[in-house]
Every structure is written in structure tokens, then in C-alpha cells.
C-alpha positions in Angstrom: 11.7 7.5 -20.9 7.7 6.6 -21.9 5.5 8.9 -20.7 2.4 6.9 -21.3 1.5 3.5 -20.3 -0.5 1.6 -22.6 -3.5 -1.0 -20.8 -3.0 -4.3 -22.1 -3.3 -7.9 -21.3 0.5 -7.7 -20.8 1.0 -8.5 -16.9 1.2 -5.1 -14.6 3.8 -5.6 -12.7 4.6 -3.5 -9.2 7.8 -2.0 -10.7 5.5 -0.4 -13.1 2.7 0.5 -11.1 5.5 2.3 -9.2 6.9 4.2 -12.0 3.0 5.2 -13.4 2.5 6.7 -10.3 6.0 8.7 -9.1 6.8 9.3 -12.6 3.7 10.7 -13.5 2.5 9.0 -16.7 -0.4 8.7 -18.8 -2.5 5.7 -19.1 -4.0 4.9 -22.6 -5.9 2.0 -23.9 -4.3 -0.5 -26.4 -6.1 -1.7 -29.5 -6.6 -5.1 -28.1 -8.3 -3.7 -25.0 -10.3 -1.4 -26.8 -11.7 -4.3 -28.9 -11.8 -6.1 -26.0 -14.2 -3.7 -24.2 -16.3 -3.3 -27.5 -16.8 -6.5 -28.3 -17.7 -7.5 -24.8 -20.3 -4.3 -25.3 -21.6 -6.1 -28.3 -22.2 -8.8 -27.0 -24.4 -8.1 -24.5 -26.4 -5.6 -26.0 -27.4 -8.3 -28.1 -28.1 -10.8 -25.2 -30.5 -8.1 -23.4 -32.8 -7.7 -26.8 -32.8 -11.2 -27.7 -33.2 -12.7 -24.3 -36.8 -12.2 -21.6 -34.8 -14.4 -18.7 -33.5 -13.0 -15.6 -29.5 -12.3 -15.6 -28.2 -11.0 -12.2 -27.3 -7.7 -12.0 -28.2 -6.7 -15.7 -32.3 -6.8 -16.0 -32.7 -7.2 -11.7 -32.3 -6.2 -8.4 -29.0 -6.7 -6.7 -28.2 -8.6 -3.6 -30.7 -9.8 -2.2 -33.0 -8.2 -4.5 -31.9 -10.5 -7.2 -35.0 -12.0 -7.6 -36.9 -8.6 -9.0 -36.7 -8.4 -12.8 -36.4 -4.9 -14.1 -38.0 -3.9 -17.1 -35.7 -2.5 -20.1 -36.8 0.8 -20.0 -35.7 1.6 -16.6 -31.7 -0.1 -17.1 -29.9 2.3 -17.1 -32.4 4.3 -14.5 -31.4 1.1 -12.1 -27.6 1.2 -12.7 -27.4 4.9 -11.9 -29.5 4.4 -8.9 -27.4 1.7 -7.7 -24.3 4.3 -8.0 -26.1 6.1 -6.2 -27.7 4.5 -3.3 -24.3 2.7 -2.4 -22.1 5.9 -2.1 -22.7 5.5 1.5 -18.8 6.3 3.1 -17.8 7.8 5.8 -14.6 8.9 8.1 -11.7 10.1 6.2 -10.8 10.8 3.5 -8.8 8.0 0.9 -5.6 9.1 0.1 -4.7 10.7 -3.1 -2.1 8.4 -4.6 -4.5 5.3 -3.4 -7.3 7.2 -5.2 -5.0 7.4 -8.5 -4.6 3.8 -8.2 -8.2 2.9 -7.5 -8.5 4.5 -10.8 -5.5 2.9 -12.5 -6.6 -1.0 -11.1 -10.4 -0.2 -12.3 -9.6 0.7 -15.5 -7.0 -2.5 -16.0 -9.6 -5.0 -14.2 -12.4 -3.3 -17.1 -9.9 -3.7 -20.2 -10.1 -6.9 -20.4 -13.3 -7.2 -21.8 -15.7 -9.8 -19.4 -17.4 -6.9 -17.4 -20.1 -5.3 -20.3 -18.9 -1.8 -20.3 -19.0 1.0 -22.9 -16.0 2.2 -24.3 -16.5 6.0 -23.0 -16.9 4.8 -19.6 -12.9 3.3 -19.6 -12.1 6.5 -21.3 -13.8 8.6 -18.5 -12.0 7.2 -15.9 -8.8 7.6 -18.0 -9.3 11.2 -18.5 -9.8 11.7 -14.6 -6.4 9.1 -14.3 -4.4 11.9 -16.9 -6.0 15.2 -15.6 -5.3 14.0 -12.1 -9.0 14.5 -11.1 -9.4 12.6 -8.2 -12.7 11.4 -7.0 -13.2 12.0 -3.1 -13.2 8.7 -1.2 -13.6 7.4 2.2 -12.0 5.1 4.2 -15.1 3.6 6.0 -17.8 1.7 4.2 -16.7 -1.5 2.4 -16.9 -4.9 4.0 -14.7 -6.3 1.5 -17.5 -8.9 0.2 -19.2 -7.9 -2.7 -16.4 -6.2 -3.7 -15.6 -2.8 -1.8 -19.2 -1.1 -2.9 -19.1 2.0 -1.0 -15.6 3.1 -2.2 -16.2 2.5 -5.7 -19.9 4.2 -5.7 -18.1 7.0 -5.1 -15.1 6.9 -7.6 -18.0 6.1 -10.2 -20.3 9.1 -9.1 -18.6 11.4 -10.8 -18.6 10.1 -14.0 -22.7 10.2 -13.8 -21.8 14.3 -12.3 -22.8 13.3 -8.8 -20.2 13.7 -5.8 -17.3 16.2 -5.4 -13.3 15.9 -7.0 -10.3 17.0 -6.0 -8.4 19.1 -8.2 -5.4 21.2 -7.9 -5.8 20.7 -4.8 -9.4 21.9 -3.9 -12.8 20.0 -3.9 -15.1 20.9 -6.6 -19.0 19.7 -7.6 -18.5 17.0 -10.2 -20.8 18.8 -12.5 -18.9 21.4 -12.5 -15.7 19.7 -13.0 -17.3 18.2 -16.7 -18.4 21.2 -17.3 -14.5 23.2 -16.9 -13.0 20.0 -19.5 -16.0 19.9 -21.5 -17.4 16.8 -20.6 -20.8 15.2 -21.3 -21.6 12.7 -18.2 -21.8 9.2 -19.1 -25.6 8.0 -19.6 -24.7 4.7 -17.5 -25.8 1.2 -19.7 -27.0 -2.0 -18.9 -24.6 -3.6 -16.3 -22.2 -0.9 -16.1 -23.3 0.6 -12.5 -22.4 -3.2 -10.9 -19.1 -3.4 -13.4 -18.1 0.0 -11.5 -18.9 -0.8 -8.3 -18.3 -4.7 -7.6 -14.2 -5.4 -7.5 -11.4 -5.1 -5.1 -10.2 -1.8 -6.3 -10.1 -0.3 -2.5 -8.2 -3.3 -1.2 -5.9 -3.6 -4.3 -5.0 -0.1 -4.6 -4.1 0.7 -0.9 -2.6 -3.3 -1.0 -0.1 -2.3 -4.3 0.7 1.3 -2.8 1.4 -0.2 1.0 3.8 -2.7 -0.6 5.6 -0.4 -2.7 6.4 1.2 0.3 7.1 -1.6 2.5 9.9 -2.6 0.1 11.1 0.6 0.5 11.0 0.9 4.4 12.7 -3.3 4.4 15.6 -1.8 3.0 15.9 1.2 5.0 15.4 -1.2 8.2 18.6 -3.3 7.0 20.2 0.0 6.8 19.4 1.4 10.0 19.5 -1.8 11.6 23.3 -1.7 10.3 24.1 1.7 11.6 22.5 0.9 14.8 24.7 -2.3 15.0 27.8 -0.2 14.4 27.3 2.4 17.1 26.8 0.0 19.9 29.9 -2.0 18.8 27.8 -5.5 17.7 29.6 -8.5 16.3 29.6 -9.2 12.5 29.9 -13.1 13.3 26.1 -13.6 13.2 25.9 -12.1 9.8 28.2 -14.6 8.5 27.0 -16.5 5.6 27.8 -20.3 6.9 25.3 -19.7 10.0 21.9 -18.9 7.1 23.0 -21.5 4.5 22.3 -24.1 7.1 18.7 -22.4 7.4 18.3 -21.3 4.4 14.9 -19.1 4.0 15.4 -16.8 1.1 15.0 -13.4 3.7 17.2 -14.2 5.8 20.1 -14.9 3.4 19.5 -11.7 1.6 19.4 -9.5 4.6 22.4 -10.9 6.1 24.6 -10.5 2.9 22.6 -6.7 2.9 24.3 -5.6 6.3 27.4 -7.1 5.3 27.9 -5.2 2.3 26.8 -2.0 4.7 29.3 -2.6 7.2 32.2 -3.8 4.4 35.2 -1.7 5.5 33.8 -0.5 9.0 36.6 -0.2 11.2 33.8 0.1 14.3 32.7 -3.7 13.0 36.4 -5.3 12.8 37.8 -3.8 16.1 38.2 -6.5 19.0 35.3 -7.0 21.3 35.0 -7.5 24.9 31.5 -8.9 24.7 30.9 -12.1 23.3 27.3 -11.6 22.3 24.7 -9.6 21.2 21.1 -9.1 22.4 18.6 -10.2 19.8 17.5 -7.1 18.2 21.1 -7.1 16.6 22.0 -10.1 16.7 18.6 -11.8 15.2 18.5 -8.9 12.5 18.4 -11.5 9.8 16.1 -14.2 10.9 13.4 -11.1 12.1 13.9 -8.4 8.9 13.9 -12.0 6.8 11.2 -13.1 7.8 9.1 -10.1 6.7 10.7 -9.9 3.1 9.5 -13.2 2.8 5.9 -12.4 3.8 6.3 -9.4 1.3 7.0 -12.2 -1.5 4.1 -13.6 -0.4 2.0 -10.8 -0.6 3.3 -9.7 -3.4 2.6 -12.3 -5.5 -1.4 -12.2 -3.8 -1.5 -8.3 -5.1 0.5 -9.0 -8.5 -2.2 -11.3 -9.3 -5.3 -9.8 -8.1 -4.5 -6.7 -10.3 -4.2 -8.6 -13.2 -7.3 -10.0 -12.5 -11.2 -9.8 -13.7 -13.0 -9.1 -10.3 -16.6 -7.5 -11.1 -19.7 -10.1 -11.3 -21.6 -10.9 -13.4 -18.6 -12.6 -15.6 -19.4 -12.3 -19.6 -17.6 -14.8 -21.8 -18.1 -14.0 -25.3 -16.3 -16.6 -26.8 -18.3 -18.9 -24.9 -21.7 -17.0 -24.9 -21.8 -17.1 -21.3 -22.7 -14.8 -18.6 -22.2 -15.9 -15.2 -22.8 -15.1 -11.5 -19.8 -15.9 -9.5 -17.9 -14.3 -6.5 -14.6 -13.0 -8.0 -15.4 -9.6 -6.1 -14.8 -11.2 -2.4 -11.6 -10.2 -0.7 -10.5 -13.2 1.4 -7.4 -13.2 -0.5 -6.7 -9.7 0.2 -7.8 -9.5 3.7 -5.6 -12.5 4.3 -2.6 -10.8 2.6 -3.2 -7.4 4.4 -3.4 -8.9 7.7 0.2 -10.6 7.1 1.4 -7.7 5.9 0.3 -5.7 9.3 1.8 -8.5 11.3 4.9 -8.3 9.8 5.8 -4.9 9.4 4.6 -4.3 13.0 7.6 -6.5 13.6 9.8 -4.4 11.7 9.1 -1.4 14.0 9.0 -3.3 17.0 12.7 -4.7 16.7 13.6 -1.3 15.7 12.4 0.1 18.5 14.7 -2.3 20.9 17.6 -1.5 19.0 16.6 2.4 19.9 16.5 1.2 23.6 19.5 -0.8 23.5 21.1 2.6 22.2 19.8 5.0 24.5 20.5 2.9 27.8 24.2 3.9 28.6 26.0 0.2 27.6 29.2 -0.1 26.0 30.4 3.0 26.4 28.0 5.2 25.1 26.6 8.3 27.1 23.2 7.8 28.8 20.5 9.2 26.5 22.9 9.3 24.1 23.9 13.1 25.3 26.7 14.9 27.1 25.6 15.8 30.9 23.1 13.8 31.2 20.7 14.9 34.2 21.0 18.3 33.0 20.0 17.3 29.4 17.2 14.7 29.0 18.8 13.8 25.3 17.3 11.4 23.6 15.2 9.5 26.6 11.9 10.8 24.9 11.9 9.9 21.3 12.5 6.3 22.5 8.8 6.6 25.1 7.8 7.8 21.1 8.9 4.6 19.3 7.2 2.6 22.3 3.7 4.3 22.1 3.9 4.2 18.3 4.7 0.4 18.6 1.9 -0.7 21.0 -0.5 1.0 18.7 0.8 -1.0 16.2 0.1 -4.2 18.3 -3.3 -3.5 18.3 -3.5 -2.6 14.8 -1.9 -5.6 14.0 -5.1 -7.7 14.9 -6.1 -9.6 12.3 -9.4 -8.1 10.4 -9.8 -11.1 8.3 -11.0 -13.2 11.1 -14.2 -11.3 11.5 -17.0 -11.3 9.0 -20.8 -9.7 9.6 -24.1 -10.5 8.0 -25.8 -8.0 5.1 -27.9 -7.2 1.9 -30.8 -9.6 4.3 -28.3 -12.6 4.7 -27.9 -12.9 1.1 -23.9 -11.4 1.8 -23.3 -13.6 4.7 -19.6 -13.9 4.9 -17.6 -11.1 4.0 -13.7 -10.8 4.6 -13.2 -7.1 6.2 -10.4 -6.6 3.6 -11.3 -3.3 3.3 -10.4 -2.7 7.0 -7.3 -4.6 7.0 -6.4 -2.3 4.3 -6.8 0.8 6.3 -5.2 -0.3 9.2 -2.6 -1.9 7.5 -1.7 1.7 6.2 -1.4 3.2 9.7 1.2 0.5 10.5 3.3 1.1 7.4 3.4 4.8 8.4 3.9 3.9 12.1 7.1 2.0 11.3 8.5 4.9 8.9 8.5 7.1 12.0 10.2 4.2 14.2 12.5 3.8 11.6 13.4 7.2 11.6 13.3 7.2 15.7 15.9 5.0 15.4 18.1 6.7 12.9 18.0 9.8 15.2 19.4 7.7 17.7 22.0 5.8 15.6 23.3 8.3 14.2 24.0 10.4 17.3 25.2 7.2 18.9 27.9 6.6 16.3 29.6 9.9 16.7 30.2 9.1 20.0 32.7 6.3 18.7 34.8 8.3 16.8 37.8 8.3 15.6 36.9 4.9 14.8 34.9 5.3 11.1 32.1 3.1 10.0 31.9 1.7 6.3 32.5 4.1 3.8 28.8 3.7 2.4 27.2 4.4 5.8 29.2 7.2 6.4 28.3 8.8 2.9 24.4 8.4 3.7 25.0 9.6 7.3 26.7 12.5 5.4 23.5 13.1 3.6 21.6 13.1 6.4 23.7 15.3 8.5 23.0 18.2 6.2 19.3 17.5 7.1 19.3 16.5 10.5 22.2 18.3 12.9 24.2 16.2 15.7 22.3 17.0 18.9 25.2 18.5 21.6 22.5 20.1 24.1 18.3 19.4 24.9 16.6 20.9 22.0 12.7 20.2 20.7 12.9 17.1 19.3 9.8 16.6 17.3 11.3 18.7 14.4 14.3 16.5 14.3 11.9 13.8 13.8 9.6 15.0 11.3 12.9 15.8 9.2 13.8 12.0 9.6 10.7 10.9 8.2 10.9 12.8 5.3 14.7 12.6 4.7 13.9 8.4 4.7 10.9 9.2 2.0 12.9 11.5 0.1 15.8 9.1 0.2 14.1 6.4 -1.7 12.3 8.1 -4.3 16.0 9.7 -5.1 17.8 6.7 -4.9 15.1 4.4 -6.9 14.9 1.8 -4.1 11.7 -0.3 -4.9 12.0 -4.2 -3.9 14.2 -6.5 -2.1 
């Protein structure tokens, strides 16, 4: 197996992104990008001492101080200033593996030579990529417009030995980071401050690691859906393949033929049944768990191109002696994809949650609360007011951010996308429906034993194996919030043991 991943113009995919990041590798720059980045240096070096005129961003002001021309002496005093001045976040804190990624998407988006930056300024952010130095970040600040500013002032700060790190798991003065590895801070150049600061890094990186996971939790929601189907005795006639051929969308297919190969060999499936139908959070499993694999297609193929992308301004072409001013570092895309993204995994946790009513509700045979002596044991009534709460707060977060914008930078910014909020609210929802996910599991699982001696599929019964030796069956009230908590990180655990990525 590679341990290091070289940064190229080859195309990063998700699947590797994925494996950079659980796998722990190294990053390292390929020839081509390190002549890439050089040459681009060159280039421009050259352009500043042959050239008096104004070029955004380089020799001026920024936003709407475009129009003030800086003199060449104070360059690279104006591109550590504008690190500076913009490290204005707030809230929480970014999430480490987002923060790895921001790191990973910056350095890609920089290789390919258009944004004007030295060669020790890549290498920088590779070495805090490799030593796992992790600039600290927060959540609030970017509007998504001019790229996301305030996030990447501060994962650029340190390289000029300003703002704090996290590593090994405790906060430390930049300074005195470069100082521990030996490190000279990086005496910023013409350009370089805006290079760092304007792109979509905040969006992308929370974007790539939200759909990693959303993959992840798609499967697990076919599975559970499965189990769940089992214990309260559905029918396997809506699953069969004639009824999506003659609606053919590519998600709803696939998850069909999914719980099929689940349930193959379930004797709970293939006994008689005395109800004709099923309500629609079993019965519609396909069309609704479809529906959001194909928005992850979608989104995917947004992200996948976005970090494979150029997306700081000013633009340098060398092979065309051009420098231009464009607007590669807005977000609409993003935001646009992020709010989909929100919308449909919400769904995910909201049919879940029905199917965990369904369960809990005493029909077909099953115990009330899924529990002997019901009255005297509450069972499993109150995980399912859990899955509720946790939906409705997804309902709200499920709001599209995109459809606001807000003047700034004196109306020279005037329409920005919110991506940046999308983003964050997009990874509450994710993490919303894990726990539903896992609500339900608690409750399928207890609900199937309760069908016995009838078996489910072989497959299911092996996983519910697993989980068993995680999770016990419940026989009496107990606290429940551990049982949960267990869930949750049995599902996580689950897919980074078993490899599950995409659909």
C-alpha cells in the first residue's frame, strides 16, 4: 500500500481523498507541480518589475479598496496585513479532519500553477498536512463570496507565526510551533496573502468530508431500512425489480436490488402475510433512500470538480501572459450543492425515524415499546421522542442557506452565496441522521428477536451478530443513552472496518 500521495494534475478523486485521510498518508508535490508553481513564480516576479500599472490584488488594495495602488516596497507588508486583518472567526471550533482537508484542497487548488505563489509556501502547508499540525479554525466568519476569507486567514496565519495549532492534541502559539520543527516563517510575496486566502477551501473541505460520510450513512440506511422491514413482517413485493424498471432513476434501482440482496434467504421476508400492504416508510424505501443517492451523484460530481479546480483571484496564465480578475472564489455552486445535500439527508433521518415509530407502536405482533411488561417498563417509547426531536432540528436546518445573500467590503461584494453556512449546517444534519440511524437500529434489532424462531437472511443476522456483542438485547428498562451512544459508534466503526465508501 502507498503511503504518500503525490499532487498532480491527475484528477483527485473522493475515493482517494478518503484513503489520504483514514489511511493516514503523506502528501508530496510532483515535479510537474513543482515546476508548475515556479514557473508561475517567475512569471510574475517579472511582471511586477517590468510593469507601473495597477493589477488587483498584487500592487493594490483589496475589495473595495482596489483602487489604491501600493507601492513595491510595502508588498509583502500588504499581503501579511491582509492575513492578518481578515482572521476575523468566531464560534467553534472547525473540525480536525475538515482542517486536514482544508489543508489538503489548498495545497491541490495552489499546484497548479495560476495563483503566483512561492514554492516554500506549498511546502509549508505540506509539512503542517504530514506533521498533522492543524491550524485552529472557526466555523463562523465566511460568507462564501470572495472565497471563505476568514477561515483561510487563519489556516494561513500560521505559516507567517501568527495564531495558535493544534498538535498532539493541545493548542500551541504558532511561533512556538516553528520554533519546536525548526522552521523559519514564510516572508509572504507579492500576491501570495490573496492566493491563501481567496478559494473555497472551507466549503470544499467540509463539502468532500460530509459526502464521504453520507455514502457511508446511504448504505447503512438500506441496511437498517432492511432489518427494520424484516422485524415488522413487510412484504418484499415492492422491492421487486419489474415495479423500478418501469421508473427507472438510477437510486431507486440500486437500493431496491440493495435490500433484496439483504433480505436473500430471510425466512421472516418469505413467510405468508396477512396484510396486503405496507405503510410508506417500508414500502417507499426505494423511491425515498433513491432519491438521495441520486442527489449524492449530483453533488458529488459539484465537489469532484471544485477540488480539482483553480479557485483563488487574480488568475495568472503564463502561457498566455495574462493576469486576470475574475470570480472563481464565489461559492454559489457549493452553497447550491450543500443545501441539496441537507435536504436530502434530512430525508434520510426522517423516514428512519417512521420506520422507528412504526416499530415501537405495538402492530403485527410485536410488544408495545418493543418490551416485555409494558406499563411497568417504558422500553423503547423514549429513544423514538429522541429520533423525533433530532428530526425537527433537522427540518429547520434543512433551510436552504443559498437563498440569502448580504452586502460587504462597501457594496463592492454584493452577492455572496452563504456557502460557508450551508456547509456548517449541513454537517449537523449528517451527524443528526447517524444518531437516527442508529435510533433505529436499537429498535430493529430488539424488534426482530421478538420474531424468532423465524431467522432473517443470513447476512443480517451476521451483522446483528456483530452488533450484539456491542449493544445487549434489552429484557427490562435500563438507561438508554448509553445504548445509543454505542450505536453510533458501532455504525462509524462498522464502515471504516468494512471499507464502505460510495453507492
Amino acid at each position: 500500500m502507498k503511503t504518500t500521495h503525490f499532487i498532480s494534475s491527475e484528477i483527485l478523486e473522493l475515493s482517494t481523498v478518503n484513503d489520504i485521510l483514514f489511511q493516514n498518508k503523506k502528501i508530496e508535490l510532483s515535479k510537474e507541480a513543482i515546476k508548475k508553481i515556479e514557473a508561475c513564480r517567475s512569471y510574475l516576479d517579472n511582471k511586477i518589475k517590468n510593469a507601473d500599472q495597477p493589477i488587483y490584488g498584487i500592487n493594490t488594495g483589496f475589495g473595495s479598496l482596489c483602487d489604491v495602488k501600493i507601492s513595491k516596497d510595502k508588498l509583502t507588508k500588504l499581503q501579511e496585513n491582509l492575513v492578518m486583518s481578515h482572521a476575523c472567526g468566531i464560534g467553534e471550533r472547525v473540525p480536525e479532519q475538515v482542517v486536514k482537508l482544508m489543508l489538503l484542497l489548498k495545497v491541490q487548488s495552489l499546484s497548479y500553477g495560476h495563483s503566483g505563489v512561492q514554492l516554500k509556501t506549498v511546502q509549508r502547508l505540506i509539512d503542517f498536512f504530514n506533521n498533522d499540525i492543524l491550524p485552529i479554525i472557526y466555523t463562523q466568519g465566511s460568507l462564501g463570496a470572495s472565497g471563505d476569507l476568514a477561515p483561510l486567514a487563519h489556516l494561513a496565519l500560521p505559516l507567517i507565526a501568527k495564531g495558535e495549532v493544534l498538535y498532539k492534541d493541545k493548542v500551541y502559539e504558532s511561533k512556538d510551533i516553528l520554533s519546536k520543527f525548526n522552521w523559519e516563517s514564510i516572508e509572504l510575496q507579492s500576491k501570495e496573502g490573496l492566493a491563501l486566502l481567496n478559494g473555497t477551501q472551507f466549503m470544499s473541505a467540509y463539502g468532500i468530508y460530509l459526502l464521504i460520510k453520507s455514502h457511508k450513512l446511504s448504505y447503512f440506511a438500506d441496511l437498517i431500512g432492511s432489518i427494520s422491514l424484516d422485524a415488522f413482517d413487510g412484504r418484499i413485493e415492492p422491492f421487486n425489480e419489474l415495479v423500478h424498471l418501469v421508473r427507472p432513476h438510477k437510486g431507486q434501482v440500486n437500493t431496491a436490488k440493495r435490500v433484496r440482496g439483504f433480505l436473500e434467504g430471510s425466512e421472516l421476508i418469505n413467510q405468508h402475510k396477512a396484510h396486503v400492504q405496507d405503510p410508506y416508510s417500508f414500502r417507499c424505501i426505494p423511491q425515498v433512500h433513491g432519491a438521495t443517492k441520486d442527489t449524492l451523484d449530483f453533488v458529488h460530481k459539484t465537489f469532484k470538480t471544485e477540488i480539482n479546480s483553480v479557485t483563488d483571484n487574480p488568475n495568472i496564465f503564463v502561457g498566455d501572459d495574462e493576469i486576470i480578475s475574475g470570480g472563481n472564489f464565489h461559492g454559489q455552486p457549493l452553497a447550491l450543492a450543500l443545501d441539496y445535500l441537507k435536504i436530502s439527508m434530512a430525508e434520510l433521518g426522517n423516514i428512519s425515524e417512521r420506520r422507528t415509530y412504526q416499530l415501537v407502536s405495538g402492530l403485527r405482533g410485536l410488544p408495545l415499546f418493543l418490551v416485555d411488561n409494558p406499563g411497568l417498563n417504558s422500553g423503547f417509547m423514549i429513544p423514538q421522542y429522541t429520533a423525533a426531536s433530532i428530526v425537527s432540528a433537522n427540518k429547520q436546518l434543512a433551510t436552504p442557506a443559498s437563498v440569502d445573500s448580504i452586502v460587504s467590503s462597501n457594496g463592492q461584494e454584493d452577492h455572496v452565496s452563504m456557502g460557508a453556512n450551508a456547509a456548517t449546517q449541513c454537517f449537523s444534519i449528517v451527524n443528526n441522521v447517524e444518531r437516527i440511524l442508529a435510533i433505529e437500529l436499537l429498535n430493529a434489532s430488539q424488534a426482530l428477536y421478538f420474531r424468532k424462531p423465524l431467522r432473517s437472511s443470513d447476512l443480517i443476522n451476521s451483522f446483528l451478530e456483530s452488533y450484539r456483542s456491542e449493544v445487549p438485547f434489552v429484557t427490562e428498562d435500563k438507561v438508554f443513552y448509553k445504548l445509543m451512544e454505542k450505536t453510533v459508534h458501532f455504525i462509524g466503526d462498522f464502515c471504516i472496518d468494512n471499507n464502505i465508501l460510495f453507492d
